[in-house]
Backbone bond lengths (Angstrom), bond angles and torsions (degrees), N, CA, C in turn:
res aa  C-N    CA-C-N  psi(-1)  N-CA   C-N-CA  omega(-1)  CA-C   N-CA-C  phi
1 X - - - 1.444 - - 1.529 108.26 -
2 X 1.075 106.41 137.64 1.953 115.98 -169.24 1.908 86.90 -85.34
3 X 1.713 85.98 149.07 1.626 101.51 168.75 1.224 91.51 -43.15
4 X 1.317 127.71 -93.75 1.537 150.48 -138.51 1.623 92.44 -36.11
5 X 1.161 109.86 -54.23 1.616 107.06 -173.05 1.824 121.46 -53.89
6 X 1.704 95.85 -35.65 1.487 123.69 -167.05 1.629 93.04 -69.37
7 X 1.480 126.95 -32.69 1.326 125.22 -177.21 1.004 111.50 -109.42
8 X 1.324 143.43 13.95 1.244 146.82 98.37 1.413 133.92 -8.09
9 X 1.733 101.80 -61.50 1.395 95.25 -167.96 1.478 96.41 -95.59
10 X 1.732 132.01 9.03 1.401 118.90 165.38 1.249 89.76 -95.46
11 X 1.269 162.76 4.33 1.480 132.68 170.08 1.515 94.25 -100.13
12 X 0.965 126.30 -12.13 2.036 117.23 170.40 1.945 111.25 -85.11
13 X 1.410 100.24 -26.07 1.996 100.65 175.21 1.553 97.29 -93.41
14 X 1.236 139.13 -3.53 1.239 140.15 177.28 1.566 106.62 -97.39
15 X 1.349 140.83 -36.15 0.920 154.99 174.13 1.980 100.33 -73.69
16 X 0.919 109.84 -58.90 1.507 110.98 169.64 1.310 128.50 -55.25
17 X 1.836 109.28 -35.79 1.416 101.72 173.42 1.750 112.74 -87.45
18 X 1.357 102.70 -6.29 1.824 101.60 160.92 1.206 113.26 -64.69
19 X 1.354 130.89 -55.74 1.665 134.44 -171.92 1.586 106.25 -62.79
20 X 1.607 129.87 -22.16 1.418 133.11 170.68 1.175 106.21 -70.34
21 X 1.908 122.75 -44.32 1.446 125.79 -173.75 1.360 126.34 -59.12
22 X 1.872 93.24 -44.88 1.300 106.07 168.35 1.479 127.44 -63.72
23 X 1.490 115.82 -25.29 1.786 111.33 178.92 1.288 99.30 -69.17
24 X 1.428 119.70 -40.79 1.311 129.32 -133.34 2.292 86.91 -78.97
25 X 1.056 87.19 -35.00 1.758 87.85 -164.39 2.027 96.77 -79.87
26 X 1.295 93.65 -47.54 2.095 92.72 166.45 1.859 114.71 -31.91
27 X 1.626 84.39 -58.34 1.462 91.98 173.03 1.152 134.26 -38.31
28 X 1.741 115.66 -55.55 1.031 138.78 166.09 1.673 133.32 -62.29
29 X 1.480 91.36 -36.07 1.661 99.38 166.05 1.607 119.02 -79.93
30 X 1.434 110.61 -16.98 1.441 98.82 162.40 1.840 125.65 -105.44
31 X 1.644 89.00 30.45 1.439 86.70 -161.52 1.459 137.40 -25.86
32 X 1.766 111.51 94.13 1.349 116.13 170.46 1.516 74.27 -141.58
33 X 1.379 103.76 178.90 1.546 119.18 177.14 1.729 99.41 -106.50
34 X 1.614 99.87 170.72 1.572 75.19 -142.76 1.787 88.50 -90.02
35 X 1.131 111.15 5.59 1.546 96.55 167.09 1.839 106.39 -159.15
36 X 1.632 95.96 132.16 1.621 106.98 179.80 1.564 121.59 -86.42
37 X 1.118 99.30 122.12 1.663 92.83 162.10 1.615 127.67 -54.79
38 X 1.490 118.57 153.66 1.339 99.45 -146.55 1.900 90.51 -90.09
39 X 1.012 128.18 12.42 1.283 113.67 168.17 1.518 115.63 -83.22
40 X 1.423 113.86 -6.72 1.407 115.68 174.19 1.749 114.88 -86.18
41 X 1.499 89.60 -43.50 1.533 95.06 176.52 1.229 123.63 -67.85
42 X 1.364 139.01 -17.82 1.488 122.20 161.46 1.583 116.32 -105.16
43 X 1.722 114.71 106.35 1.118 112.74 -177.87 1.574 106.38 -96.14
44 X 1.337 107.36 169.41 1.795 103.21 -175.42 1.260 114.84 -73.48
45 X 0.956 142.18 145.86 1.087 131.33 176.69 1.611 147.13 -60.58
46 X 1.657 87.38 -27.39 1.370 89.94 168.52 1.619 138.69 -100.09
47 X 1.451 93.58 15.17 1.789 127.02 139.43 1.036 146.07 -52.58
48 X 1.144 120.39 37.77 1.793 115.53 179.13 1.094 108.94 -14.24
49 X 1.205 108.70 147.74 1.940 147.70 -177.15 1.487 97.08 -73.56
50 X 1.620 133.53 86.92 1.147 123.89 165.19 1.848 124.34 -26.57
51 X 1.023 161.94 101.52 1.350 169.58 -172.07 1.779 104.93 -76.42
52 X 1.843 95.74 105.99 1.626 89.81 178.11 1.649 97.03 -76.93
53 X 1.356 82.34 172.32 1.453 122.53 175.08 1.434 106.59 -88.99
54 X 1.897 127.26 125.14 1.178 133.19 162.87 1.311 120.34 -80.32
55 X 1.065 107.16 136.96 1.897 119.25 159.85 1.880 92.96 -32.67
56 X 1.028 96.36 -61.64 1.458 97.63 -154.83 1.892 108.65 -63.55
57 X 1.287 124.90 -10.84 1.434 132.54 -148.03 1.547 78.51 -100.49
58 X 1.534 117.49 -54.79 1.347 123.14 -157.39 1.769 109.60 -61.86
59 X 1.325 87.28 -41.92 1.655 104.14 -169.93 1.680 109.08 -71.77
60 X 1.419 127.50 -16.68 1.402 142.47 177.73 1.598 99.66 -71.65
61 X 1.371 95.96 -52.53 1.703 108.62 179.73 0.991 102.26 -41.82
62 X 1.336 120.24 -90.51 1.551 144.88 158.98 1.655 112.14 13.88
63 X 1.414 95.12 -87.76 1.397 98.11 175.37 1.720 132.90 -48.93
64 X 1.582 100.93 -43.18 1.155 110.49 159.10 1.479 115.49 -38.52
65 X 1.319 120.96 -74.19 1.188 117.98 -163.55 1.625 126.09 -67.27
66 X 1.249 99.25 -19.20 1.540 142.58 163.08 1.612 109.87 -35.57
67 X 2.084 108.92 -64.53 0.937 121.55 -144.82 1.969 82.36 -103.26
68 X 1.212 103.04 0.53 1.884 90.97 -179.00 1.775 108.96 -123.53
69 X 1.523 91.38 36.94 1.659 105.73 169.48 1.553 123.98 79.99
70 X 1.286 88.01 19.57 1.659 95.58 176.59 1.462 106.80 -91.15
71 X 1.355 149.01 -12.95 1.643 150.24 -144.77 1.308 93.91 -40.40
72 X 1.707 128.15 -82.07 1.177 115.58 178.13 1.329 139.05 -26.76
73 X 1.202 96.58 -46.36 2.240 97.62 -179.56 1.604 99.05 -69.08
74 X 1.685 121.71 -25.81 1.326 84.31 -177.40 1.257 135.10 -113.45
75 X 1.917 95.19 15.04 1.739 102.80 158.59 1.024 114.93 -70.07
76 X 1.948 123.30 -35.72 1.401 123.47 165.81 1.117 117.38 -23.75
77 X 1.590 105.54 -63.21 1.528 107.08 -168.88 1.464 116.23 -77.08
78 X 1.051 114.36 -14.95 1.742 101.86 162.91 1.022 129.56 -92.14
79 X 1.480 124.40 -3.15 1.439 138.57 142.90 1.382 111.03 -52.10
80 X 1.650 110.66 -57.38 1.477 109.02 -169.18 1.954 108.41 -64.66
81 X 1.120 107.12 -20.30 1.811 114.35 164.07 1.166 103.80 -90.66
82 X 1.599 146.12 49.38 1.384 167.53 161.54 1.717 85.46 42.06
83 X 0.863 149.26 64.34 1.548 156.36 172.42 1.572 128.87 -114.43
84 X 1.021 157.59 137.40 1.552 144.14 141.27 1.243 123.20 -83.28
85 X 1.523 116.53 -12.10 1.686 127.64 166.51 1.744 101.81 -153.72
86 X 1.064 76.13 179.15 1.511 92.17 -150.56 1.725 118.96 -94.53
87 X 1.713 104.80 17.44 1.036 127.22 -161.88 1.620 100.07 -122.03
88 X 1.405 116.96 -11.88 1.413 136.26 168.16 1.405 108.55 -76.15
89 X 1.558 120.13 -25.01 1.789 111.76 -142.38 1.655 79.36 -99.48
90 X 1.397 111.78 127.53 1.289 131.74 161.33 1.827 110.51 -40.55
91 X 1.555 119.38 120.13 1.119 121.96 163.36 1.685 134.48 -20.89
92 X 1.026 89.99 -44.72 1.608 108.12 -174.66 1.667 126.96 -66.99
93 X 1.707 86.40 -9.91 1.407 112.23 -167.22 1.522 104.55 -111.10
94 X 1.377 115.19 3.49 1.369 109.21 -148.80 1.418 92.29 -98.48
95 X 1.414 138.42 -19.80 1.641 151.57 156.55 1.637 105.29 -33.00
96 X 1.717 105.83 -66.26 1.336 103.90 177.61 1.234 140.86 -59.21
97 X 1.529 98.18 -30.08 1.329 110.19 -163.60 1.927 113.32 -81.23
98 X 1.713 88.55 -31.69 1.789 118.84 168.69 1.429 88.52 -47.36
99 X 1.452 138.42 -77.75 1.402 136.10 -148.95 1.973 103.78 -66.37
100 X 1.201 115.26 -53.04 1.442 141.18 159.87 1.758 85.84 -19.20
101 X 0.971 125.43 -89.06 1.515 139.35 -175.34 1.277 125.29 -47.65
102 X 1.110 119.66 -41.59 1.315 149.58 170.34 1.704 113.26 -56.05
103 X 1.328 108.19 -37.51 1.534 133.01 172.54 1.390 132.54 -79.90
104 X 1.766 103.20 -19.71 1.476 119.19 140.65 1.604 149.98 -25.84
105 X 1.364 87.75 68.63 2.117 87.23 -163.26 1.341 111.00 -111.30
C-alpha cells in the first residue's frame, strides 16, 4: 500500500471521528437524551420541574468567591467532591456543591 493511500485512509478515520465528536458534544449541549419514556414525560402537575444546576452557574460561583478571598475554601470544596478542578466533579453533585459555596462568608 503506497504512503499517499496510507494518508488517505487517516484523513477519512479522522474526518469520521470529527462527525462522532461533534454528535457526541450536540448531545451533550442539549443535555436531554434524545428520547423519554413516557413515564418521564408526564409529570403531575403540582410538581415543579426540579431546575439543574450548570457547569457554568457553579463555576460563576466559584470564581466569585474565588476572586473575594475565598481560593482556599474552594479547592477544599472540590477536594471534599474528591476533585482538583471543577471539571472532574460529577454533574449530579454540582446542586450541592452550588449551596456548599454559596455558604462561603
Amino acid at each position: 500500500m503506497s504512503k499517499t493511500k496510507l494518508l488517505l485512509d487517516v484523513v477519512t478515520d479522522l474526518n469520521s471521528l470529527a462527525d462522532s465528536l461533534k454528535a457526541v458534544a450536540e448531545a451533550f449541549a442539549n443535555n436531554e437524551p434524545a428520547e423519554r419514556p413516557k413515564s418521564e414525560q408526564s409529570q403531575p402537575e403540582d410538581q415543579p420541574e426540579k431546575k439543574q444546576v450548570t457547569l457554568e452557574e457553579v463555576r460563576a460561583v466559584l470564581a466569585e468567591k474565588s476572586h473575594d478571598g475565598f481560593t482556599a475554601e474552594v479547592r477544599a470544596l472540590l477536594q471534599k467532591y474528591g476533585a482538583s478542578k471543577l471539571s472532574e466533579i460529577e454533574p449530579t453533585k454540582y446542586s450541592f456543591l452550588l449551596s456548599d459555596a454559596e455558604g462561603l462568608k
